[in-house]
N, C-alpha and C positions, 0 to 999 in steps of 0.2 A: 469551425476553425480548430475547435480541440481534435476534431479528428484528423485531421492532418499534423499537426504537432506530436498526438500521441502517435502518429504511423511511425515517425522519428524517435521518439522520445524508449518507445516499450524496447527496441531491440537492444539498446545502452543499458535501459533496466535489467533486460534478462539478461544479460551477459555478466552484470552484480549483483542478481539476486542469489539470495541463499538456494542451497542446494535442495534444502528439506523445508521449502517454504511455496505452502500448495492456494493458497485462497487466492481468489480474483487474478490466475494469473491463467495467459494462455494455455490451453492443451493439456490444463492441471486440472484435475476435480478430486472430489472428497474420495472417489473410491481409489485415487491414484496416490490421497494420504494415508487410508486404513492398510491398501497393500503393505508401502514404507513401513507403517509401525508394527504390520505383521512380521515382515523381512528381519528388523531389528530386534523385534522382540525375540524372536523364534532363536536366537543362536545361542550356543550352550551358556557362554556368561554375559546374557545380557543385564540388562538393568531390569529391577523387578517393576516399576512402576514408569508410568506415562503423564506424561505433565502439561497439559491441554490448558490455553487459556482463551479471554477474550478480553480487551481492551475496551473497557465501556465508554463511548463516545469518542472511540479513537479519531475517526475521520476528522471531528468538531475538534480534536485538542492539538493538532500536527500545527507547530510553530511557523508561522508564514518568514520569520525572517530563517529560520533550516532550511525550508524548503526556497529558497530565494537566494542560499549562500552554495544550496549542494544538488539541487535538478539541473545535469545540462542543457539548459534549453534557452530559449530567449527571455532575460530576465524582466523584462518590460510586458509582455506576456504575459507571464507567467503572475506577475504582480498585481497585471488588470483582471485576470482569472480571480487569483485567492480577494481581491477587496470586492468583486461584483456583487458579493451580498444575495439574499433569495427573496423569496414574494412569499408573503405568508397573510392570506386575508385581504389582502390587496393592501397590504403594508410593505413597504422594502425595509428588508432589516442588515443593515451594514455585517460584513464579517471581519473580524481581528486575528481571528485564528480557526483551524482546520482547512477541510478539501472543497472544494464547493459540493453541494448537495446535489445529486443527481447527474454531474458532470462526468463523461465518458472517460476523462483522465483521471481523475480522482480515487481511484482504485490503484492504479499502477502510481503514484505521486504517493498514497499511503505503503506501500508497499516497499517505495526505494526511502522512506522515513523509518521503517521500521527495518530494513536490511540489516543483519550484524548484530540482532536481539538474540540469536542462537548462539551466537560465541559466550555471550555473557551469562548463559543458562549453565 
């Protein structure tokens, strides 16, 4: 069912996603981000340094009510999605917040969460 949702969902993503934002996303890979930071670096007044981060448990910390007020997609969906919780030990452990684990959407749902993080760099 995410696969079909995300067939709809990714092409709304990439038409908002940032320009110079390369992870998890279609027809983008890491050497498609080292060229970028060659291209910008390389011009006579660029900036001297480069500012690489990574978000520790981002996936685990994206606000289920964000992601419920700002993904277009069906918000009853979307909601049974983020509460379904994972199997850990043969335990179900309830989720409150983040992507679900291992879900094929959950790359592209962290992705339109974090859209708009380079304006504010």
């Amino acid at each position: 069912m995410q696969a079909l949702y995300l067939l709809a969902l990714e092409p709304a993503a990439e038409t908002q996603a940032d320009h110079n934002s390369y992870g998890f996303r279609p027809k983008r890979s890491c050497a498609d981000a080292i060229g970028q930071c060659f291209t910008v670096s390389a011009r006579k007044h660029s900036a001297q340094w480069i500012f690489e981060g990574d978000t520790r448990a981002c996936f685990d910390q994206i606000s289920h009510s964000w992601l419920v007020d700002h993904i277009p997609m069906d918000k009853a969906v979307l909601r049974k999605w983020l509460a379904a919780g994972y199997m850990g030990e043969g335990i179900v452990h309830p989720t409150e917040s983040g992507t679900p684990q291992g879900g094929i959407a959950s790359p592209t749902l962290a992705n339109m969460a974090l859209d708009g993080l380079n304006g504010l760099l």
